[in-house]
RODO-2510 file (C-alpha; in nm, 4 decimals, decimal comma):
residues 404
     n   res          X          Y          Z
     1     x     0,0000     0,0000     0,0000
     2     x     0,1540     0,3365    -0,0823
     3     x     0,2737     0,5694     0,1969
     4     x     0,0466     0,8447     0,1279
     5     x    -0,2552     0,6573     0,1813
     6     x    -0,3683     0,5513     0,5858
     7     x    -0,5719     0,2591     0,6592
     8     x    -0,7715     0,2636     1,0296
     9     x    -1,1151     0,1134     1,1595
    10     x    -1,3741     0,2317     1,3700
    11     x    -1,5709     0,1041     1,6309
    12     x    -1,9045     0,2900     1,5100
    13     x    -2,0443     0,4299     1,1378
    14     x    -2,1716     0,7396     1,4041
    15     x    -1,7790     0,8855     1,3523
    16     x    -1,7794     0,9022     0,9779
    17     x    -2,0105     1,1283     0,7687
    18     x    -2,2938     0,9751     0,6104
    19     x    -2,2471     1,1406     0,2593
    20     x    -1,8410     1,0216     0,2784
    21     x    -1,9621     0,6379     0,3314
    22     x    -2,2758     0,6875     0,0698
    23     x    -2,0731     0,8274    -0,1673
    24     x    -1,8493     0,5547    -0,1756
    25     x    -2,0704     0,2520    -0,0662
    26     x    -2,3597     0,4100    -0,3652
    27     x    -2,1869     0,6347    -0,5996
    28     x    -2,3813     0,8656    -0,8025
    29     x    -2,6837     0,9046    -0,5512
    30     x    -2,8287     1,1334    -0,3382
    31     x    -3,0168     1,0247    -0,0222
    32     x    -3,2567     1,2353     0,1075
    33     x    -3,4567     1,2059     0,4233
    34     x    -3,6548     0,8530     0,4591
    35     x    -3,4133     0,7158     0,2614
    36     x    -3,5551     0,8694    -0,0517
    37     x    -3,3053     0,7972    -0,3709
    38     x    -3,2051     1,0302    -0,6950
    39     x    -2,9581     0,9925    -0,9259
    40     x    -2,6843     1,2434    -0,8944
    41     x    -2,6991     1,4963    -1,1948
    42     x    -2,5574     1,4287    -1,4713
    43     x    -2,4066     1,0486    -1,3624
    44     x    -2,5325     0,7277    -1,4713
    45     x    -2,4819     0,5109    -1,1149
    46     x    -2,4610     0,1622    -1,0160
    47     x    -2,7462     0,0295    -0,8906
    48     x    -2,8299     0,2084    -0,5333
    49     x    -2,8210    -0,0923    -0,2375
    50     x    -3,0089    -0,0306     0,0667
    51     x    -2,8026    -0,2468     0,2633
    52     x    -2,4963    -0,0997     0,2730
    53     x    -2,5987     0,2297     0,3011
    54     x    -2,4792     0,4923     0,6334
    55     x    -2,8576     0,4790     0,7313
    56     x    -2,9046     0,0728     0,7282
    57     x    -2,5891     0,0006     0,8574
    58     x    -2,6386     0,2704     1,1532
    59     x    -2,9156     0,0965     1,2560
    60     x    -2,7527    -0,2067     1,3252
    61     x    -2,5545    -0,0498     1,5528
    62     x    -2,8292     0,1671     1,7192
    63     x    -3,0763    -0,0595     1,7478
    64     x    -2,8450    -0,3101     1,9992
    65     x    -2,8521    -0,5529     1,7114
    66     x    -2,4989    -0,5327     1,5465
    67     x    -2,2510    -0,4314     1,8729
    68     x    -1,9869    -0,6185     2,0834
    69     x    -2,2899    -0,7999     2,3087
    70     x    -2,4106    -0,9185     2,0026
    71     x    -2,0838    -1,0650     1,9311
    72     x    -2,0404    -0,8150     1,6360
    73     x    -1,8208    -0,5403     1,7104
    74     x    -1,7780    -0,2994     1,4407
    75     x    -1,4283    -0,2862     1,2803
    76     x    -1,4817    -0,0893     0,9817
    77     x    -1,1877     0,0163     0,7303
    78     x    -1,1269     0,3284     0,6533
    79     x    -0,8854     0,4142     0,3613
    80     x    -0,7724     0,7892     0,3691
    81     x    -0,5319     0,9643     0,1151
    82     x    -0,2853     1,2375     0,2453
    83     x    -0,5099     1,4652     0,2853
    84     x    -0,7286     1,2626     0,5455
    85     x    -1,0061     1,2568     0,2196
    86     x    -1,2238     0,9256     0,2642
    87     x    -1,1119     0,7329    -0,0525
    88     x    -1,1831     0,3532    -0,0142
    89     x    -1,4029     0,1426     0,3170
    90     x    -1,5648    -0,1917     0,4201
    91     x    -1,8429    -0,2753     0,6580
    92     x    -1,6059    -0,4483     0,8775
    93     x    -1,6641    -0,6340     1,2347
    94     x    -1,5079    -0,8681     1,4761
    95     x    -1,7029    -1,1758     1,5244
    96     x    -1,7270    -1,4019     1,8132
    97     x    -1,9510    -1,6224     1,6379
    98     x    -1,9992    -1,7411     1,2986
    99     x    -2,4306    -1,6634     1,3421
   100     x    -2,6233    -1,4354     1,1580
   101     x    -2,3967    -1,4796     0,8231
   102     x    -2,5558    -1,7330     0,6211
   103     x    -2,1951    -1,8811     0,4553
   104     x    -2,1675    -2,1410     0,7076
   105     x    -1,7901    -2,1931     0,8301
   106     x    -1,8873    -2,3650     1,1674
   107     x    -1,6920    -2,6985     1,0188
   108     x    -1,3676    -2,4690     0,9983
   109     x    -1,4204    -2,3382     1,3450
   110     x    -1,4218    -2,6338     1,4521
   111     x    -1,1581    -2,8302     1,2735
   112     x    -0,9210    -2,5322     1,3438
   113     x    -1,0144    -2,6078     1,7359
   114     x    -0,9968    -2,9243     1,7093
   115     x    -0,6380    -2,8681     1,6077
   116     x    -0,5479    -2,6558     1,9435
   117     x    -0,6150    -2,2994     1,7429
   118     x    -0,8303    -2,0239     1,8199
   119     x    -1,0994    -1,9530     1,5567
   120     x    -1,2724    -1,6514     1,7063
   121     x    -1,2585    -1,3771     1,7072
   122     x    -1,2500    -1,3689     1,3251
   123     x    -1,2835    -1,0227     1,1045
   124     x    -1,6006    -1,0643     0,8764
   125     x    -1,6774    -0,8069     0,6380
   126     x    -2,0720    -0,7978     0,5493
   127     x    -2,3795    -0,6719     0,5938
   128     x    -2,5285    -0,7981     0,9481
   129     x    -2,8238    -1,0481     0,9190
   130     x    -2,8728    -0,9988     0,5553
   131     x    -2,7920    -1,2496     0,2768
   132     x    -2,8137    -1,0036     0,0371
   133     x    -2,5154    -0,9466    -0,2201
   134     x    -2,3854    -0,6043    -0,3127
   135     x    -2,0324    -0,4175    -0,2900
   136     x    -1,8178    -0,4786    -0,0231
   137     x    -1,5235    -0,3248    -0,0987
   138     x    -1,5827     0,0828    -0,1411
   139     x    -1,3886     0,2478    -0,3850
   140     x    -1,3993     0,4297    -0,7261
   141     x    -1,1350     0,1973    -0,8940
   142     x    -1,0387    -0,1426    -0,9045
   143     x    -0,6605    -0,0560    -0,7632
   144     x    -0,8458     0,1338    -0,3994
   145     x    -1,0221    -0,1685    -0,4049
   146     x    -0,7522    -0,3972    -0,4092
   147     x    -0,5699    -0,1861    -0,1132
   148     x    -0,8588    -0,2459     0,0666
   149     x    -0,8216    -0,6330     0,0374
   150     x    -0,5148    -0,6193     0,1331
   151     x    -0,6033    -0,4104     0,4461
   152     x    -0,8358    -0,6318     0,5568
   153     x    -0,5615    -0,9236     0,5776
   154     x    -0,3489    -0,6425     0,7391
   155     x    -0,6197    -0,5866     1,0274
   156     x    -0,6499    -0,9343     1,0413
   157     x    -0,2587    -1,0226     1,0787
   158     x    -0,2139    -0,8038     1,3235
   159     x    -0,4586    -0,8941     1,5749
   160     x    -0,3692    -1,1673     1,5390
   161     x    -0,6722    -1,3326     1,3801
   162     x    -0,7390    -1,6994     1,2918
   163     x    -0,9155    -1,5065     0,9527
   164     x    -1,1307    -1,2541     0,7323
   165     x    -1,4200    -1,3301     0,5385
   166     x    -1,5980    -1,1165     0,2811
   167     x    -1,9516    -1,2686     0,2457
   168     x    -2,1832    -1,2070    -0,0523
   169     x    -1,9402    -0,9902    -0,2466
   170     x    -2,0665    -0,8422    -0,5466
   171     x    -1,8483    -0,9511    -0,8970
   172     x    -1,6106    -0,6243    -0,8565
   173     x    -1,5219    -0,6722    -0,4825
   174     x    -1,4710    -1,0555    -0,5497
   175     x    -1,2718    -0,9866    -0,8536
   176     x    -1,0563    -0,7212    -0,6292
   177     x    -1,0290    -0,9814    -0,3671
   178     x    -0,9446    -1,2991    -0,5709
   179     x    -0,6393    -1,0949    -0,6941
   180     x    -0,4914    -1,0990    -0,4089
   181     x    -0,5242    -1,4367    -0,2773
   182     x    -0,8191    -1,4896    -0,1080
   183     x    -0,9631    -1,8255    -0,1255
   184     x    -1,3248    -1,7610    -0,3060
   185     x    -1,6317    -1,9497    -0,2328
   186     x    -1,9300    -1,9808    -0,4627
   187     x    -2,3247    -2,0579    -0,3213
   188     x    -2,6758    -1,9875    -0,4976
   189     x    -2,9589    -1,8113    -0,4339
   190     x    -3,3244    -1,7848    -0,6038
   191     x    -3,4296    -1,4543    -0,7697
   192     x    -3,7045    -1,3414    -1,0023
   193     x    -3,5620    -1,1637    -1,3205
   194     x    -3,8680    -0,8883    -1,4945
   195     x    -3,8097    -0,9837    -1,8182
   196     x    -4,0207    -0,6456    -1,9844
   197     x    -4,3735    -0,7990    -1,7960
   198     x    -4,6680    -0,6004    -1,8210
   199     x    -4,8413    -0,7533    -1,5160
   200     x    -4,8625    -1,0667    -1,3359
   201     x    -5,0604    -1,2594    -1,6057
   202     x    -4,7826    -1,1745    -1,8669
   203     x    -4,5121    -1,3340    -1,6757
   204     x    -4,7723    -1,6519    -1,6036
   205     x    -4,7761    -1,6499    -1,9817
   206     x    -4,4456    -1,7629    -2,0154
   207     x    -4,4952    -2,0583    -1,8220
   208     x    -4,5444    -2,4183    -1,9182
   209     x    -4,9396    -2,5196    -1,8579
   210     x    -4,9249    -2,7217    -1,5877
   211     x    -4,6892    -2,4561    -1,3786
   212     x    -4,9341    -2,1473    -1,4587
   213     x    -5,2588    -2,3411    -1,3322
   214     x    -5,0675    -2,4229    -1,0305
   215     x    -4,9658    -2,0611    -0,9226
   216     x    -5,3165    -1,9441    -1,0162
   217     x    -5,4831    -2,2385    -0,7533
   218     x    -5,2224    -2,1503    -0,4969
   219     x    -5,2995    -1,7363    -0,5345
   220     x    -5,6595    -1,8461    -0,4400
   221     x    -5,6163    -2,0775    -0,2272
   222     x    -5,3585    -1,8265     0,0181
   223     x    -5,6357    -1,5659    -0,0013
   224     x    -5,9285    -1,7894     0,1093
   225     x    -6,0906    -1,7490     0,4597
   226     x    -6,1343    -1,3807     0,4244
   227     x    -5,7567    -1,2931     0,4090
   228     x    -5,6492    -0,9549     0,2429
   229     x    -5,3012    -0,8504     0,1325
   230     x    -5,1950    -0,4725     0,2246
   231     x    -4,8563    -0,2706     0,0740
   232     x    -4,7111    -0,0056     0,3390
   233     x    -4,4393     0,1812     0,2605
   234     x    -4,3205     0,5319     0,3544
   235     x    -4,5406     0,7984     0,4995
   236     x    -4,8048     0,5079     0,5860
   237     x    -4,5692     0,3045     0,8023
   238     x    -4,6556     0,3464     1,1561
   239     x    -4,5577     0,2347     1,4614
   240     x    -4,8756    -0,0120     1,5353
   241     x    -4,7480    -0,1769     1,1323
   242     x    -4,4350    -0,2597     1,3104
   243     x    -4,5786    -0,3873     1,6605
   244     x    -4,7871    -0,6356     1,4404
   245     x    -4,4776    -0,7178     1,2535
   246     x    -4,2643    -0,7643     1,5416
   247     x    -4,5138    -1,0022     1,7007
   248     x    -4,5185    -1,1913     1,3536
   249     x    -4,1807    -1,2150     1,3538
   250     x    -4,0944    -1,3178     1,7285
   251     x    -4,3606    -1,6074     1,6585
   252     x    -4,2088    -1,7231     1,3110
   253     x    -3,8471    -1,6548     1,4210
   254     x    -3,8315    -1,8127     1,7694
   255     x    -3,9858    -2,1501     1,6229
   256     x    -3,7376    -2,1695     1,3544
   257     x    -3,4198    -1,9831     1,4612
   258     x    -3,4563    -2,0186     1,8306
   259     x    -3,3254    -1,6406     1,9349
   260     x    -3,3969    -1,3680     1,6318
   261     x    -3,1441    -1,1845     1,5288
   262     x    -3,3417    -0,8294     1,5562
   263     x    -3,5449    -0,6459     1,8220
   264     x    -3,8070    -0,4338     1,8054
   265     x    -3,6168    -0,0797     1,8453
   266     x    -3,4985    -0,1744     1,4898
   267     x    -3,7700    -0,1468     1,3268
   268     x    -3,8780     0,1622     1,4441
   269     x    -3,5312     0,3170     1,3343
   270     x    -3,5274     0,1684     1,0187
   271     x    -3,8632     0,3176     0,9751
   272     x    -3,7717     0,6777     1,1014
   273     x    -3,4638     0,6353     0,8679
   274     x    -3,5742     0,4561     0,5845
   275     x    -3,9269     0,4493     0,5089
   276     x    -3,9261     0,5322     0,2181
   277     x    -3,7115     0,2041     0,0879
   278     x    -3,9260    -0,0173     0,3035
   279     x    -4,2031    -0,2300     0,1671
   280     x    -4,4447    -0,3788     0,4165
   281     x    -4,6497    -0,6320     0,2304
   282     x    -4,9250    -0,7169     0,5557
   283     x    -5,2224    -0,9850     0,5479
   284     x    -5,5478    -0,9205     0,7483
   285     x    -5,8101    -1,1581     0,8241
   286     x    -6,1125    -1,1047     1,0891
   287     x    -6,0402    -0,7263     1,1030
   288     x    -5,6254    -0,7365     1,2504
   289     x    -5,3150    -0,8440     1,0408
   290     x    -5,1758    -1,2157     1,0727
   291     x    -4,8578    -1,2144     0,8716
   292     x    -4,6116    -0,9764     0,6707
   293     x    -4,2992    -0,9877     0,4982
   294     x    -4,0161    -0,7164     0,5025
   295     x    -3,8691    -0,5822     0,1837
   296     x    -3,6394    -0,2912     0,0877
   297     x    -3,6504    -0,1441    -0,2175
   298     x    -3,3379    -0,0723    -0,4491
   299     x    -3,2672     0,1356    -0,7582
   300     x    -3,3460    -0,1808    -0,9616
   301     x    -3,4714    -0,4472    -0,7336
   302     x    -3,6791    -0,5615    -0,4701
   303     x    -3,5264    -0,7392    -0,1449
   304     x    -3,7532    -0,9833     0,0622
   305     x    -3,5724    -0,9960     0,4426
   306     x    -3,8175    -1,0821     0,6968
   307     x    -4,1719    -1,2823     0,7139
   308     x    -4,3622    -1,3830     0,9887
   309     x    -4,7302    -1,4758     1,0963
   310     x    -4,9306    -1,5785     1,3584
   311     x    -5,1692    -1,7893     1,1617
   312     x    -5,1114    -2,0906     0,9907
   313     x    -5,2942    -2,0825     0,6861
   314     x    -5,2020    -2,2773     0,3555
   315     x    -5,0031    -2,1236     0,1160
   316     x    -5,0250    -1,7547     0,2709
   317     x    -4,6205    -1,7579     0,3277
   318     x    -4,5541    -1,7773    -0,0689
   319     x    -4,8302    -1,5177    -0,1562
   320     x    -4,6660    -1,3022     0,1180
   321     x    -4,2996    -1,3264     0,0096
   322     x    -4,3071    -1,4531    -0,3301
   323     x    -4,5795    -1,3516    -0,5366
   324     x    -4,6869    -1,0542    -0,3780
   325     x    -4,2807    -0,9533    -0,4392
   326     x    -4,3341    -1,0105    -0,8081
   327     x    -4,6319    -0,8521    -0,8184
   328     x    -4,4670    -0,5353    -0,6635
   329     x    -4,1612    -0,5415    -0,8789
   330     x    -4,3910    -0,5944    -1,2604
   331     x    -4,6070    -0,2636    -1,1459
   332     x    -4,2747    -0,0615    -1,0335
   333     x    -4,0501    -0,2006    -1,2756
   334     x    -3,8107    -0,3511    -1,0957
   335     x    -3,5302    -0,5767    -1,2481
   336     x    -3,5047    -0,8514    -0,9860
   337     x    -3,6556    -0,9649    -0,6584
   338     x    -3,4173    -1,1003    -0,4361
   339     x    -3,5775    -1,3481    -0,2270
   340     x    -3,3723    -1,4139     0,0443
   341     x    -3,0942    -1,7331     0,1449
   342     x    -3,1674    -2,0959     0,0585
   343     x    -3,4986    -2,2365    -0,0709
   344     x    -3,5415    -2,4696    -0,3736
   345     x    -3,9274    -2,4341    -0,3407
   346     x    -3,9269    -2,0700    -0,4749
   347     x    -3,8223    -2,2431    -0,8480
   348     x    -4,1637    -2,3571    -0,9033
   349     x    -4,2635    -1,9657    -0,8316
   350     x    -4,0257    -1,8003    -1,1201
   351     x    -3,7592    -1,7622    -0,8848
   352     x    -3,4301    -1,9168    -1,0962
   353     x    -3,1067    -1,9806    -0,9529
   354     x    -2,8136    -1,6913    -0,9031
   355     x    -2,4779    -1,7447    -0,7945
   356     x    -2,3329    -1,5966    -0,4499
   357     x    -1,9885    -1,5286    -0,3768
   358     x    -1,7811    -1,4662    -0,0631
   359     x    -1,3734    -1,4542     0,0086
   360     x    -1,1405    -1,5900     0,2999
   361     x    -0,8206    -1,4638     0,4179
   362     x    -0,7150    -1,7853     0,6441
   363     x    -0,3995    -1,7161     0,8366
   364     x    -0,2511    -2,0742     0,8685
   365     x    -0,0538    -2,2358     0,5603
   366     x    -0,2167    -2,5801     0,6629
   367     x    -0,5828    -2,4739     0,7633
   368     x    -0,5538    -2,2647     0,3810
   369     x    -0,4425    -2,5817     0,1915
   370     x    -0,7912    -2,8055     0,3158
   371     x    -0,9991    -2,5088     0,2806
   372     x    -0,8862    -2,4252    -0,0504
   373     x    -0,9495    -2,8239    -0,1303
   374     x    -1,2817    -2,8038     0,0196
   375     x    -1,3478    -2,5270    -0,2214
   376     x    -1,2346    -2,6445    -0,4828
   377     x    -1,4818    -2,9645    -0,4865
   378     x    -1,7498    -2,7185    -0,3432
   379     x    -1,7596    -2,4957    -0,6233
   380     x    -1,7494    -2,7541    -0,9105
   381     x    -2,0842    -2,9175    -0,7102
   382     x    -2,2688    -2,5593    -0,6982
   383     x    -2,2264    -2,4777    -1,0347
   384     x    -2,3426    -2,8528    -1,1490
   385     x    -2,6231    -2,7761    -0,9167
   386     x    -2,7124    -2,4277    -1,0752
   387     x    -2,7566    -2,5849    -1,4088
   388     x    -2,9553    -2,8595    -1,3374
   389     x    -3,2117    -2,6214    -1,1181
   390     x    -3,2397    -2,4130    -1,4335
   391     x    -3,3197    -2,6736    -1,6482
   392     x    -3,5641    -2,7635    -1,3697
   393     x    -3,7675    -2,3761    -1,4351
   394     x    -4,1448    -2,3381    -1,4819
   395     x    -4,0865    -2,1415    -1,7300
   396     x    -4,1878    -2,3306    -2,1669
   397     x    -3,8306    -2,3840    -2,3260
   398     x    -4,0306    -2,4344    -2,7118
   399     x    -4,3366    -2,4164    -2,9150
   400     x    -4,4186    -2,7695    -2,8595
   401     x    -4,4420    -2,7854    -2,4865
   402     x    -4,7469    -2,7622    -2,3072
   403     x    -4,9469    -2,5557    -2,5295
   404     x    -5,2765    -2,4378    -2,4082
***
């Protein structure tokens, strides 16, 4: 790294100005109040990614959620030129835990234990809680973001760290990564790509027979017994929405998690700070609401994060998250919905496979030779897996197929 440039972390996103972090973390946008989004004048910017935005990651921090009783202590880089001018960062923390990450390394914990070594604390580098894959390494060219690979094995070496991990890295903070060493890791995920549709019966049009009468059954099916669906989203988002979320998502998340990741106070500060990138999609039956699912909205996609209900009623948990996310992204033209980690059931619903990607910085020669083995056999079975699942689509593949 040259000597004019100065690498340090922080224990809090609270010391370093908002529009210095936005403007590298979302280039070419202006964030307004509620998290409203514009295009800077005259720029043509990446897409703009909630998720790693000042406000989102804030809250994290705020809420209690993302802090050193959590067992995720912020550590974030900070690359500075000679002039102490922000040029290059990373959402950065020290982990006592490998929870809340969704790229599972619990076998290398505890193989590297097993050995006599100390996994954690490791460094990880991600958004908290959120599977959701986007820029990791902040800069406006490929050679900042390089230094800042390099820094993170840096902070890593000299606290003596077992590791660093960059989890679902977007292709130009992989790329930045993989050039300097870092062992890369592939995974998938299902998303729902707007091909140009018109509305919700323009995209079932492109299905094979049998798949479109399906998705229409289960649409009426969810909504039977008197159940509604709602959309909430800035000015209308109150605080009695997020109560009745909260309780939803308690309910769903202690059953299938055991402790949820978020509390109620974050809610109410994403709200305050963010309402305007939130999407509430809410089901009501018998006069009070009985599930939801929590999205954020992007420049050019839709992000499904948290569902929960206190009803059990068949189907509702795919109109909620699934369909009701296409059904948002066709009338707002949205590119993609991102559904969220894991889930081979959301093929049948249009949702096609995507490839993830993280990077690891492992400290010892021996522990980096059988995880770079591991990979290597890992990888080769994800991408055999990807394009089998696509062959395995709803979607007709010719004119002779299931014609109606």
């Amino acid at each position: 790294m040259p000597h004019s440039l100065s690498l340090r972390t922080v224990d809090t996103l609270a010391t370093v100005g908002k529009a210095d972090w936005d403007g590298l973390a979302n280039p070419g946008w202006d964030v307004g109040p509620r998290g409203a989004i514009r295009p800077t004048e005259n720029e043509t910017p990446s897409p703009y990614n909630p998720f790693v935005s000042h406000d989102f990651l804030l809250v994290c921090e705020e809420s209690g959620c993302a802090t050193a009783e959590t067992g995720w202590l912020p550590s974030h880089l900070l690359l500075e030129d000679e002039a102490g001018r922000l040029i290059g960062a990373a959402p950065a923390y020290l982990k006592g835990h490998s929870y809340g990450e969704y790229v599972f390394d619990h076998g290398w914990a505890d193989a590297w234990e097993r050995a006599g070594g100390q996994y954690y604390p490791k460094l990880q580098c991600s958004v908290p809680f959120t599977p959701v894959s986007g820029p990791r390494l902040f800069a406006a060219d490929d050679a900042t973001r390089q230094a800042l690979a390099r820094g993170l094995k840096l902070v890593a070496d000299r606290y003596e760290l077992s590791s660093a991990h960059v989890t679902f890295a977007n292709e130009e903070s992989a790329a930045a990564l993989s050039a300097e060493g870092w062992l890369e890791r592939l995974d998938q995920q299902f998303q729902f790509r707007n091909d140009g549709y018109e509305s919700y019966d323009d995209f079932l049009g492109r299905l094979a027979s049998r798949k479109r009468k399906a998705l229409k059954r289960e649409r009426r099916e969810a909504l039977q017994d008197g159940i509604s669906i709602e959309w909430v989203t800035g000015r209308d988002l109150t605080e009695a929405h997020w109560d009745a979320f909260f309780a939803f998502y308690m309910d769903t998340g202690s059953r299938k998690w055991g402790t949820p990741y978020l509390n109620r106070r974050f809610f109410s500060l994403l709200s305050e700070k963010m309402a305007d990138r939130i999407l509430l999609v809410m089901a009501r039956r018998a006069g009070r609401y009985i599930a939801g699912a929590l999205n954020l909205i992007g420049s050019d996609r839709l992000y499904g994060r948290n569902w929960g209900a206190i009803e059990d009623h068949p189907f509702l948990h795919f109109e909620v998250c699934y369909h009701q996310a296409i059904d948002y992204a066709i009338e707002h033209r949205l590119a993609v919905v991102e559904a969220g980690a894991q889930g081979e059931h959301k093929l049948s619903r249009g949702y096609l496979p995507e490839t993830t990607r993280s990077a690891h910085y492992i400290a010892d020669a021996s522990l980096r030779r059988a995880i770079a083995d591991f990979l290597v056999r890992e990888r080769r079975a994800v991408l055999h897996a990807e394009t089998e699942l696509e062959s395995l689509g709803p979607f007709r593949r010719g004119p002779l197929q299931e014609q109606d």
